[in-house]
C-alpha angles and dihedrals in degrees: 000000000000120000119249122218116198114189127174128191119307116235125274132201093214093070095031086162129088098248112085100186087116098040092059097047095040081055092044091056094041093059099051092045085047095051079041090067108020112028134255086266095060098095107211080073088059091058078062093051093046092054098045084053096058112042094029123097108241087231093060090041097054089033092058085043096062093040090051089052090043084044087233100113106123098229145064108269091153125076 
């Protein structure tokens, strides 16, 4: 049987408390500007999208989804 490795997001100084709201959506942003101007292939993006998954709850994330496609998320997700 293959090993499983779980990660979740490392910790960052920038969110030292234990409520991560602003972590995951910081995350979420940083991704999307990092795919923006380097590509979905460029891996250090894929370090943002790994944490977002992870501490994020799945509503918010499919919730932000539909609002970037509609161009109604209220916040900067472009360079």
């Amino acid at each position: 049987m293959a090993e499983i490795e779980i990660k979740t997001a490392p910790f960052d100084a920038r969110f030292p408390n234990t409520n991560q709201s602003k972590h995951c959506w910081q995350a979420y942003g940083d991704y999307f500007k990092c795919i923006d101007a380097r590509g979905e292939e460029f891996e250090p993006c894929q370090q943002f999208k790994r944490t977002f998954m992870s501490i994020c709850p799945d509503s918010w994330v499919s919730k932000w989804d539909e609002q970037r496609e509609e161009g109604t998320l209220p916040f900067k997700v472009t360079v």
